[in-house]
Each structure stands twice: as structure tokens, then as C-alpha cells.
C-alpha positions in Angstrom: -59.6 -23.9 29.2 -58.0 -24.2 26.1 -57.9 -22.5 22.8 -60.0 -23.9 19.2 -59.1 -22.8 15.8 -61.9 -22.8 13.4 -61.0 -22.2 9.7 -63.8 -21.3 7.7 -63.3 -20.1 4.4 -59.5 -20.2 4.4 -59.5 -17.8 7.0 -58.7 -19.2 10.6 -60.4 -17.7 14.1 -59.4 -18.3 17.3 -61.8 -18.9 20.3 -61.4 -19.5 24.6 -63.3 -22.6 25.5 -63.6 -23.9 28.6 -65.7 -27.8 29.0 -68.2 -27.6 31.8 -70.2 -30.7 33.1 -74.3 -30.0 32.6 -76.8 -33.0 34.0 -73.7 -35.8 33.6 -72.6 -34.3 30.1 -69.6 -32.3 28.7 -69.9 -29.2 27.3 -67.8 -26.7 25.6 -68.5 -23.1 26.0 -66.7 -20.6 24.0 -65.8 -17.7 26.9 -64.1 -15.3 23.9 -63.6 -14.9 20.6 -60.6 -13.9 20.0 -59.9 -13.5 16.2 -57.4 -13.8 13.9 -53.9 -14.8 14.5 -52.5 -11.8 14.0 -55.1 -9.5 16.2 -54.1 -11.0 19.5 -51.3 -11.6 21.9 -50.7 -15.1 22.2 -48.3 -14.8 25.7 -51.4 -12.8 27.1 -54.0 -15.3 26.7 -51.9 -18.2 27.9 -51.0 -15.9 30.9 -54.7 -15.5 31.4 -55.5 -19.2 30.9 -52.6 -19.5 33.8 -54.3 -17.2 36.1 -57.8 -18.6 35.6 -56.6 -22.5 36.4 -55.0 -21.1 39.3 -58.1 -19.2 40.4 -60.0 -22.4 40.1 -57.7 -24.7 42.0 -58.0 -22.4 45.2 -62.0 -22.2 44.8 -61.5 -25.8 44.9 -59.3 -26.2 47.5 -61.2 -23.7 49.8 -64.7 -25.7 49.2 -62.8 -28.9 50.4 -61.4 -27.4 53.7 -65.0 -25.8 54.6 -66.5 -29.2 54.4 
């Protein structure tokens, strides 16, 4: 997960994307839109970004030990 910055007509937006593998090719989905600069917590989203990867690892690690 990581955050993109788009600037379109001198104004700049902030999405959540996240890269997914589909059929042997990367993707990038946009999971939020999150909007200007100003209109969102920055130390929240990276706290959530934090929680999310650690979600993941354990889905991972849990998968491997039931094989």
C-alpha cells in the first residue's frame, strides 16, 4: 500500500493504492480517495497502512502453517 498524488489542474489529490497480481500482471487499485492535503490526517493513514501490512503478514503466515 502506498499513497499517489495526482495534481490535476494545480490542485493535488491524494489516493490509497494498493498493487495486486491479476493472471501474472501488476495492478494498482485505488482503495480511497482521500483528498486534499489539507482534508486528511496524514499520521492516521500511515497508522492504517501499518495495521493493514500487519494484517496481511499474519493471513500469510497462518496460510503457510496450515499447509
Amino acid at each position: 500500500m502506498f499513497l499517489r498524488k495526482k495534481t490535476i489542474k494545480g490542485h493535488e489529490y491524494w489516493y490509497l493504492v494498493e498493487n495486486t497480481w491479476n493472471e501474472g500482471k501488476s495492478r494498482q487499485h485505488v482503495l480511497k480517495y482521500l483528498g486534499k492535503r489539507e482534508s486528511f490526517d496524514m499520521g492516521k493513514v500511515i497508522k492504517y497502512i501499518e495495521e493493514e501490512n500487519k494484517k496481511k503478514k499474519i493471513k500469510k503466515q497462518e496460510l503457510k502453517e496450515s499447509k
